[in-house]
matplotlib code that plots the C-alpha trace (Angstrom):
import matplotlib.pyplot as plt

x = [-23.2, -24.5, -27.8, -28.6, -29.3, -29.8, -29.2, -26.0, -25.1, -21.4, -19.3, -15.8, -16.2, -14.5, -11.3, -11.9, -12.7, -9.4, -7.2, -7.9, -7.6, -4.1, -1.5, 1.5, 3.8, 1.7, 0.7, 3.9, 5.7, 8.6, 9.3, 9.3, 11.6, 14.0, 12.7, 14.2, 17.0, 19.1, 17.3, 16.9, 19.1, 16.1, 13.3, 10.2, 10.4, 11.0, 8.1, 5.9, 7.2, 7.0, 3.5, 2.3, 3.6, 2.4, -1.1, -1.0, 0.8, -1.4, -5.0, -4.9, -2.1, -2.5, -6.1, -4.6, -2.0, -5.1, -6.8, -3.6, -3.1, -6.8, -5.9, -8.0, -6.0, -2.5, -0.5, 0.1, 1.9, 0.3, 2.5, 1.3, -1.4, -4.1, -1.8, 0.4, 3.0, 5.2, 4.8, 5.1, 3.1, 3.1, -0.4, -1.1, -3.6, -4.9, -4.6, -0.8, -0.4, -2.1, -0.1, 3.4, 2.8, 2.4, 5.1, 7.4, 6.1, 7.1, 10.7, 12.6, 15.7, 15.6, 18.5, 16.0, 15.2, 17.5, 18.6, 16.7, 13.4, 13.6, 14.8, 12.1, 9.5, 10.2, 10.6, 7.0, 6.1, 7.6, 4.8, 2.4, 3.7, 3.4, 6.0, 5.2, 6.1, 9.0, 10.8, 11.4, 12.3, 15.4, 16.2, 16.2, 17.8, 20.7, 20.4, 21.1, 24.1, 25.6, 25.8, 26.5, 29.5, 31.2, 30.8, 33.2, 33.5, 30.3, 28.2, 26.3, 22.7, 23.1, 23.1, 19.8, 19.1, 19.9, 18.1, 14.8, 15.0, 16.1, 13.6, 11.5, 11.3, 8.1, 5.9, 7.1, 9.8, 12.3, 11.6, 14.6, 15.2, 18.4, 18.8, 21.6, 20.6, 20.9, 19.5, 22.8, 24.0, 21.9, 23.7, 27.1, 27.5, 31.0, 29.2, 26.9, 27.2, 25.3, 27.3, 28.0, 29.6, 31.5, 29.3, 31.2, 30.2, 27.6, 27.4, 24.8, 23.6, 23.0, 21.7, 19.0, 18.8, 16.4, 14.9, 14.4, 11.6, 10.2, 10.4, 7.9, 10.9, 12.1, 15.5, 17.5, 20.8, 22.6, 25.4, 27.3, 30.6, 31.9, 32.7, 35.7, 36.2, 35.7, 35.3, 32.0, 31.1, 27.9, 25.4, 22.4, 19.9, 16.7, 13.6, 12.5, 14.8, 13.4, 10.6, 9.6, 7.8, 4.4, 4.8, 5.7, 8.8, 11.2, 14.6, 15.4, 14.8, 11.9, 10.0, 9.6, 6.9, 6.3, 7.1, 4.3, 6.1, 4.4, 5.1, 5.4, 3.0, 2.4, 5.7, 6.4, 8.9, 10.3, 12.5, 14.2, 15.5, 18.6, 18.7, 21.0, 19.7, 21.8, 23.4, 25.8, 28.9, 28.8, 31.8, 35.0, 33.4, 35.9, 34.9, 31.1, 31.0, 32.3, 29.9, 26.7, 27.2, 28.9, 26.7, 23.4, 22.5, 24.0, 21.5, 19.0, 20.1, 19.4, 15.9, 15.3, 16.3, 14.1, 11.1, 11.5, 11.7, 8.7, 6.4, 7.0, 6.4, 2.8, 2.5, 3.1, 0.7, -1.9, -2.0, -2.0, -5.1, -6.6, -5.8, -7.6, -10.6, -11.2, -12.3, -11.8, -13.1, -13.9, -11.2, -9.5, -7.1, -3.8, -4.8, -4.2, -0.3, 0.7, -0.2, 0.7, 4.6, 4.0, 2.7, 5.7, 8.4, 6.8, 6.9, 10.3, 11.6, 9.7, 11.6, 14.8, 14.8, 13.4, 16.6, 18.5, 17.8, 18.3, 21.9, 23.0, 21.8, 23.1, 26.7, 26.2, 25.3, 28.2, 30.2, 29.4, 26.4, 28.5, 29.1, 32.6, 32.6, 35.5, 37.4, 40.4, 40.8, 43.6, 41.6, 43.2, 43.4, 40.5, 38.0, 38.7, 37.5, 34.5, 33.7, 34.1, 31.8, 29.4, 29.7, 29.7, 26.9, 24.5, 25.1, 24.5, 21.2, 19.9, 20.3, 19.0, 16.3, 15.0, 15.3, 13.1, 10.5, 9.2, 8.6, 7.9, 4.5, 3.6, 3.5, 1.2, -0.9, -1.4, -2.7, -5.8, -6.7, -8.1, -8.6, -4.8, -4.8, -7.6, -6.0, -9.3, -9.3, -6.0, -2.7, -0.8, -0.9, 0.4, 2.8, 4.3, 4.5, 6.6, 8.9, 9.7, 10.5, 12.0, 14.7, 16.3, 16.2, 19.7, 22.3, 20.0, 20.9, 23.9, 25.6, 25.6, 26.9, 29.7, 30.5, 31.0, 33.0, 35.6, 35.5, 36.4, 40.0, 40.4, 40.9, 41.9, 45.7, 44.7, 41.8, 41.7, 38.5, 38.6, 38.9, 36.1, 33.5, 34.5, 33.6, 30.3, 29.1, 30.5, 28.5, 27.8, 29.1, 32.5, 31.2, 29.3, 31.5, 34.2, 32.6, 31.5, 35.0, 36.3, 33.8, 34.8, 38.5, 38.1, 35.8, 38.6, 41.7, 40.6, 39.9, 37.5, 33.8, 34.0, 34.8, 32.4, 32.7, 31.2, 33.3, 32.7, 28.9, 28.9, 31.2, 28.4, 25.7, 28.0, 28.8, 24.8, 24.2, 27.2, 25.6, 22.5, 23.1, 26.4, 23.9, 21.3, 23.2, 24.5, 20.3, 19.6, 22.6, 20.9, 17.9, 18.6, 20.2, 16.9, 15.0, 17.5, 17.1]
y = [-15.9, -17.4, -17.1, -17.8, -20.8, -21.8, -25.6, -25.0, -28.6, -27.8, -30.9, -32.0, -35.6, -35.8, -34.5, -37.0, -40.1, -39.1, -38.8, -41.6, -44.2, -42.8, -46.0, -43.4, -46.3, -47.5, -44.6, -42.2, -42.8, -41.2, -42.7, -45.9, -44.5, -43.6, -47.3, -48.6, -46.4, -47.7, -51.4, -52.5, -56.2, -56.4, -55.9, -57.3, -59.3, -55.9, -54.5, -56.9, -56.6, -52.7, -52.5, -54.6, -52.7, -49.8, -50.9, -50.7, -47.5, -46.0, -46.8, -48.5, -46.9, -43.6, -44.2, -44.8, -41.7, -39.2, -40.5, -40.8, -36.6, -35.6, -33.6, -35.8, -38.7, -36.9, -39.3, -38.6, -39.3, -41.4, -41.1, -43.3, -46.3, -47.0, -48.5, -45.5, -47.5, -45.0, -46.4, -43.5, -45.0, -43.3, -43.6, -43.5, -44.2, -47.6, -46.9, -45.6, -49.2, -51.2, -49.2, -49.2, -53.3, -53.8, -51.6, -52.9, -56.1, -55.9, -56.7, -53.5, -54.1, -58.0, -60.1, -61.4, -57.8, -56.8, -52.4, -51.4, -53.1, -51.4, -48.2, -47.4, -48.8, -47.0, -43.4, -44.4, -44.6, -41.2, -39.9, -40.3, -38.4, -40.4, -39.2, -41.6, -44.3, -43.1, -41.3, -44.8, -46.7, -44.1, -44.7, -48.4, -48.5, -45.9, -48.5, -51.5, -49.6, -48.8, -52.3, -54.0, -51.8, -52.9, -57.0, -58.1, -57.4, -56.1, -57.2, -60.2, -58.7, -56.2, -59.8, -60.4, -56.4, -56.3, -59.7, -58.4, -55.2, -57.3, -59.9, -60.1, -62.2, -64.0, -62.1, -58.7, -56.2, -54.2, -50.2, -47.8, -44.3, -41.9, -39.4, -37.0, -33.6, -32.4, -29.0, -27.1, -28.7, -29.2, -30.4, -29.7, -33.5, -32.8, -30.6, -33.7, -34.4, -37.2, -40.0, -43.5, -45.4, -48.4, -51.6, -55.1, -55.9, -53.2, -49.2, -47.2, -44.0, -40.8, -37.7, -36.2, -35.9, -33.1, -34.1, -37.5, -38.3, -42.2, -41.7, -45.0, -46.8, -50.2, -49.2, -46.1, -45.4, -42.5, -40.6, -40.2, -39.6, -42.5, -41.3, -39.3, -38.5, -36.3, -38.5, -39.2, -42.8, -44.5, -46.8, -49.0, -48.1, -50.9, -49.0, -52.3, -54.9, -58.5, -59.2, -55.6, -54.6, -56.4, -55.0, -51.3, -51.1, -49.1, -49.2, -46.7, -44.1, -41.4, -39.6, -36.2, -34.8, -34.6, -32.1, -30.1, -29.2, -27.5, -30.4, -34.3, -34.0, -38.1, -38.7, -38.3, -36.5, -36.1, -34.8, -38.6, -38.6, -41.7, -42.8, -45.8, -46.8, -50.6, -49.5, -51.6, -49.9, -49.4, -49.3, -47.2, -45.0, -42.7, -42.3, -41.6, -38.4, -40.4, -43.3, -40.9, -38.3, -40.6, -43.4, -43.1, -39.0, -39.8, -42.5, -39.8, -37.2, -39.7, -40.4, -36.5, -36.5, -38.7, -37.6, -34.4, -36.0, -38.4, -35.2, -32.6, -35.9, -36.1, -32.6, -31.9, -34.8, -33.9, -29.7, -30.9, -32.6, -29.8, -27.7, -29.7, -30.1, -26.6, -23.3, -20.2, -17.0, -19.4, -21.2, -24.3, -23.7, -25.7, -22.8, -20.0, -19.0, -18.2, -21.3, -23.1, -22.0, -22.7, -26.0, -26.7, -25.5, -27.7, -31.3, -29.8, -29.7, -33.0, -34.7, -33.3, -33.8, -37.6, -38.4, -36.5, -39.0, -42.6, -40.8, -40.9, -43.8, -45.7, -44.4, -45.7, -49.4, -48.9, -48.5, -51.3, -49.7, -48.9, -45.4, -44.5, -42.4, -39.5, -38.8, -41.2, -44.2, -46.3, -47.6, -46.3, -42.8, -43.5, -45.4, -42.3, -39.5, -41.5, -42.1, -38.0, -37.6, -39.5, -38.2, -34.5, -35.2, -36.5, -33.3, -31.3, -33.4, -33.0, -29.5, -28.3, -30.9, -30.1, -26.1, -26.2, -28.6, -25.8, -23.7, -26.3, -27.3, -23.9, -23.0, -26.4, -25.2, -21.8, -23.9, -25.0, -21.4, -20.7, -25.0, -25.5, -24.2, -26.6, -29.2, -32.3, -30.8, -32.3, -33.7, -30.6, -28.4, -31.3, -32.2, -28.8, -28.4, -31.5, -30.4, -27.5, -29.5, -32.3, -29.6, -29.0, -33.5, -34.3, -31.2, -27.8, -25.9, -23.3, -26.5, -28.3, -25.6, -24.7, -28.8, -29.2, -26.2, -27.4, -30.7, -29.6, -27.5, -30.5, -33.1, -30.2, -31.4, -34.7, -34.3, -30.6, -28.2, -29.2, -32.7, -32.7, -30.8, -32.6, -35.8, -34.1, -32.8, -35.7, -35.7, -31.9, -29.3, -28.0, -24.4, -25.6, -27.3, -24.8, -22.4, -24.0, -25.2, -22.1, -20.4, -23.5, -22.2, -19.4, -20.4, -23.3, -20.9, -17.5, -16.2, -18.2, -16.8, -17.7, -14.7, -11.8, -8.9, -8.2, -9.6, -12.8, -12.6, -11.6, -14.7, -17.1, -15.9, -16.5, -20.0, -21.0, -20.0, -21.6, -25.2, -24.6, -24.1, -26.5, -29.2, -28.8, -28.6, -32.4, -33.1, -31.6, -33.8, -37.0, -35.8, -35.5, -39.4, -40.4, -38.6, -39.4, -43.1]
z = [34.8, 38.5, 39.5, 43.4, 44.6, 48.3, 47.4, 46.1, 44.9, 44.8, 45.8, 45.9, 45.6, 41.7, 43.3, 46.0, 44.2, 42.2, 44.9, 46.9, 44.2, 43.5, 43.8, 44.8, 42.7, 40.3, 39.2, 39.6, 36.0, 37.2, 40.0, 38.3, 35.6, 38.8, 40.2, 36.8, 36.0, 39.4, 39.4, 36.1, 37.3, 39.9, 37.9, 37.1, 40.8, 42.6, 41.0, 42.0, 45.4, 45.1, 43.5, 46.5, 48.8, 47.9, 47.8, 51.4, 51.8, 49.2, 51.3, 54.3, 55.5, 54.4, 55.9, 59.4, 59.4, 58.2, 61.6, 63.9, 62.8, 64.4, 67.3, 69.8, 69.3, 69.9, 72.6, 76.1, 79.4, 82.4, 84.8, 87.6, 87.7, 89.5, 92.6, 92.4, 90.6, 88.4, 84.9, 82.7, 80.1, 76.6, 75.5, 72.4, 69.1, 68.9, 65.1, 65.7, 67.3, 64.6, 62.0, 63.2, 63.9, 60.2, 59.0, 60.8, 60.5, 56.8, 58.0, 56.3, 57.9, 57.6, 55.9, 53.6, 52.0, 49.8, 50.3, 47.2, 48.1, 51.6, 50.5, 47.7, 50.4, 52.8, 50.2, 49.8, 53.4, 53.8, 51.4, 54.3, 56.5, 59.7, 61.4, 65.0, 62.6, 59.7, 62.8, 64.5, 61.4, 60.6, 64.3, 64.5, 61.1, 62.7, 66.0, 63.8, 61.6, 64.6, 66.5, 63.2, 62.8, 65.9, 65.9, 68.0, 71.3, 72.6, 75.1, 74.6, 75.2, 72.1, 69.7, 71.1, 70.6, 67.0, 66.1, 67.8, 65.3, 62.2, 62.4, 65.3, 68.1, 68.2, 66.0, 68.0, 66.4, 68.0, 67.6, 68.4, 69.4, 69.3, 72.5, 71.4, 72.8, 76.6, 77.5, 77.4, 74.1, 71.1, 68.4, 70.8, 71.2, 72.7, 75.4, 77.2, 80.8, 81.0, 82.8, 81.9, 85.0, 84.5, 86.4, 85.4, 82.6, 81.3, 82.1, 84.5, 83.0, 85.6, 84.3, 82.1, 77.9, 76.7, 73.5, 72.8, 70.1, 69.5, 73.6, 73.2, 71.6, 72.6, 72.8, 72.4, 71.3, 73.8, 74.2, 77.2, 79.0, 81.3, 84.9, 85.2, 81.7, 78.8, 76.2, 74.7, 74.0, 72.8, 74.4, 74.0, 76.4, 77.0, 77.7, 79.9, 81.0, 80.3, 81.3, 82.6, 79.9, 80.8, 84.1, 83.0, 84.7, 83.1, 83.2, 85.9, 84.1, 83.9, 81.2, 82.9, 80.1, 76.2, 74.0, 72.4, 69.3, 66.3, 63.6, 63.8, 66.4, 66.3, 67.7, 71.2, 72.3, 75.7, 78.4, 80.4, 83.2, 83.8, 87.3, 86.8, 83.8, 82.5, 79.2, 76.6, 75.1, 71.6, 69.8, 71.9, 74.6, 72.9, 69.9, 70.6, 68.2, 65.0, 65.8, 66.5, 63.8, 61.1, 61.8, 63.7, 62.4, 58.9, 58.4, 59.9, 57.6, 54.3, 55.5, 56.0, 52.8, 51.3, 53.3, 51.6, 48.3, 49.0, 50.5, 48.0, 45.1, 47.2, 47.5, 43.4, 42.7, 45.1, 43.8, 40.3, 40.5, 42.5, 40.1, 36.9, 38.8, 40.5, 38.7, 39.3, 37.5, 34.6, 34.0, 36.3, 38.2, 35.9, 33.0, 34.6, 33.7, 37.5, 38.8, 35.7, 36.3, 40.2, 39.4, 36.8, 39.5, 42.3, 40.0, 38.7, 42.4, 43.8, 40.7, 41.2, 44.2, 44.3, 41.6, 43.8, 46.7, 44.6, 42.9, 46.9, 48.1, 45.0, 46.0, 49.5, 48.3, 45.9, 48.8, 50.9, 52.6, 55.1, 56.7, 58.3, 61.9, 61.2, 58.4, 59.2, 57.0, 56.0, 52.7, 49.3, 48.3, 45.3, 48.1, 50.8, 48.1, 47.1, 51.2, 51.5, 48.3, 49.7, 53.3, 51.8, 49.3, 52.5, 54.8, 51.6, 50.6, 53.8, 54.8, 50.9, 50.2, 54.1, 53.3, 49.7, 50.9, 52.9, 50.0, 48.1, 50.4, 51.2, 47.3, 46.5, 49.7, 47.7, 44.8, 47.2, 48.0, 51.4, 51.4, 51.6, 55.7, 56.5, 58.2, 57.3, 53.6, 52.8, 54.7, 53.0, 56.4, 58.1, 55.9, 55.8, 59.6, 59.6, 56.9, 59.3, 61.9, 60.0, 58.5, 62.2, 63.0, 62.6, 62.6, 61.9, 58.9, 60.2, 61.9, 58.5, 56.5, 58.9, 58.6, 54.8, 54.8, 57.9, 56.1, 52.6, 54.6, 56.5, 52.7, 50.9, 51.0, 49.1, 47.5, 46.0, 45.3, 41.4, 42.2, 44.7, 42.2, 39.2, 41.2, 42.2, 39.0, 36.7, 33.7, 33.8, 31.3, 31.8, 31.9, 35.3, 36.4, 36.1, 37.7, 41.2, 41.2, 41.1, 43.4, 45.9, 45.6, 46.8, 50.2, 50.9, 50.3, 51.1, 54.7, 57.3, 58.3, 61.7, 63.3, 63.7, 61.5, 58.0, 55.6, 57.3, 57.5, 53.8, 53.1, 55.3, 53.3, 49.8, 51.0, 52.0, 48.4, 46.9, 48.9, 47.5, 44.2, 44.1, 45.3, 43.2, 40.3, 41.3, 41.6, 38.4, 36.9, 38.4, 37.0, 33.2, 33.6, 35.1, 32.2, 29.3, 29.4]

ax = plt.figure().add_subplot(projection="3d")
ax.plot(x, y, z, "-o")
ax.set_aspect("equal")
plt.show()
């Protein structure tokens, strides 16, 4: 029974007081059973280095993003000063400033940091949601991959390049972009026209790139054809030459305008315009695909990955303590049945998912931490397989994990009620509206699916279906495995689904379903190692 009262002395500050005291390490159990599970050698010095760090993610830095998300403090583009010099100057959040200094001040990329340390920091990170800072620490960790990959041979400037984004150069670190797409291509790499003309001892870029996010970016890794030629090669673009920045002269280029995009609304993300721009050869300016997808997006594609894990993780947390302390029709929220099994499937998922993420990335460290551009290798039959697992297993990762994190948020918003839409309530709206975003960064959803399956006809002559999913789902029963080897037989041998007519379509839609389910059979497998120790 409720009687009026005009001073209704409701308040949500027990939810509050709860939330923000949350340490998202400290207090996530399972995360440090996944934490222990893959680093038990490391431990107790990387927890202490962990715990640490995630004092800062968990409040000042979490503080910071909630600010940097109000719409009044959204960046934009000054085009000219007040002497008519064109500077196009990205401005942007003093907070955004002060917080993407002390990230990257941490040194994530440093040689002193071992991979685990700055992988599980920067999973954590990724539970903020700030995209204007994660999106530029997967793009300088793709800029520094890439550069490292190709030692010898490259032009003297990119030593200087890779040093400022390791370690600094006086206090200051380098921050790095990737500018793949040009308005008539998308994900069509092989369709760019941008130019690349030879000039001694460096390249000139002409032309124009039509989606380029971290546009505020030190440097940016491009693709590009060199004059005359078809091939696509890759390059390392300075945003200022030296000694230009202070003056705000760019490198002969132009930012044209942002993007107003409908999630990760922090990063800018704009149309450039090269007029000459000085660029460095990365690798064979004929082998720019390999090096961009294999290298650069792949990197990309594990941190979409992970930021999925990491939100759906803050998301489950975050509608579970909603849920104990709200009530509705006389009971809270957690003990009603319905939300009950919708609070079970979200942790389910976040967990899943989050072992998911560590089973890959522990295969990638086994392997060197080293990605290979292209399928072609001339390393032994047993290394190749485990290099086209691990290749396979990221493209799969990242177009599921991306996919169920937007159901995922939208059914922890529903938890909050009418509360889950308002955007200062919670970080949940904003969270989901990246996630929809974040699933098209890196090779949209179609694109992905289409590459597993050429990939899997392309081995298939030395390293069969059975082989591939027994390697997959090691560990698994025989009954599942069985079965998605079988089901995998019959997508690589049977007919193709790239023409149109309806037995294709009906074999697309059979073969998204067969990715979903094939993958999260290998996250449900990493799971139950995580949870039987």
């Amino acid at each position: 029974m409720s009687l009026p009262d005009r001073r209704n002395p409701y308040s949500f500050d027990e939810f509050l007081n709860e939330l923000h005291s949350v340490d998202f390490y400290l207090d996530d159990k399972f995360l440090i059973k996944v934490v222990k599970h893959h680093c038990s050698d490391s431990m107790p010095d990387l927890q202490t280095k962990i715990a640490e760090f995630s004092g800062k993610v968990s409040r000042r830095w979490r503080e910071l993003a909630d600010e940097i998300a109000k719409p009044e403090s959204r960046s934009y583009l000054q085009h000219y000063d007040a002497h008519n010099h064109r500077i196009d100057r990205i401005v942007r959040p003093e907070q955004t400033r002060i917080l993407e200094k002390e990230i990257f001040g941490e040194g994530l990329f440093s040689y002193k940091m071992g991979k685990w340390e700055s992988f599980i920091k920067k999973y954590l990170l990724q539970e903020i949601g700030e995209s204007g800072v994660t999106c530029p620490i997967a793009c300088t960790e793709g800029l520094i991959a890439l550069i490292d990959e190709f030692p010898e041979g490259g032009h003297a400037e990119l030593n200087r390049i890779v040093e400022h984004c390791k370690e600094g150069l006086d206090g200051d670190f380098g921050i790095g972009a990737q500018f793949m797409t040009e308005i008539q291509g998308g994900s069509d790499i092989p369709a760019n026209l941008l130019e690349a003309e030879p000039h001694r001892d460096h390249y000139k870029i002409f032309g124009s790139k039509f989606f380029c996010s971290a546009a505020h970016a030190d440097y940016s890794v491009i693709t590009a054809k060199v004059t005359d030629s078809e091939d696509v090669g890759t390059f390392i673009v300075p945003s200022w030459l030296p000694g230009d920045k202070i003056r705000e002269q760019r490198n002969s280029y132009r930012i044209n305008r942002l993007k107003w995009k409908m999630g990760t609304s922090e990063l800018p993300t704009a149309e450039i315009e090269y007029d000459g721009a000085i660029a460095y050869a990365v690798g064979p300016t004929n082998r720019g695909v390999a090096n961009a997808v294999g290298i650069v997006l792949t990197l990309s594609r594990i941190t979409v990955a992970v930021s999925s894990a990491a939100t759906m993780t803050r998301v489950a947390r975050e509608a579970m303590m909603y849920s104990r302390f709200r009530e509705a029709f006389g009971k809270k929220v957690c003990d009603w049945p319905l939300a009950a099994g919708q609070l079970r499937h979200i942790e389910h998922a976040a967990q899943r998912t989050t072992a998911g993420a560590f089973k890959v990335y522990d295969l990638f460290i086994r392997l060197g931490s080293r990605l290979q551009a292209g399928l072609a290798s001339k390393e032994p039959l047993a290394i190749r397989k485990q290099r086209f697992d691990l290749r396979e297993l990221i493209i799969l990762q990242k177009l599921v994990s991306a996919y169920e994190a937007t159901d995922v948020i939208r059914k922890g918003m529903s938890i909050f009620g009418g509360h889950g839409v308002i955007e200062d309530f919670s970080s949940i709206p904003r969270l989901f509206r990246d996630a929809t975003v974040n699933e098209l960064w890196e090779g949209p959803r179609n694109v992905l699916l289409t590459q597993v399956y050429r990939d899997l006809q392309r081995v298939s002559s030395w390293y069969s279906p059975d082989e591939f999913v027994g390697s997959i789902l090691r560990g698994a029963s025989q009954s599942v495995i069985d079965a998605h080897a079988s089901s995998l037989r019959d997508f690589v041998y049977g007919p193709s689904f790239f023409e149109l007519h309806p037995d294709a379509i009906e074999r697309s839609v059979s073969w998204e379903n067969f990715c979903d389910t094939f993958f999260k059979a290998y996250q449900e497998q990493a799971l139950n190692q995580v949870l039987a120790e």
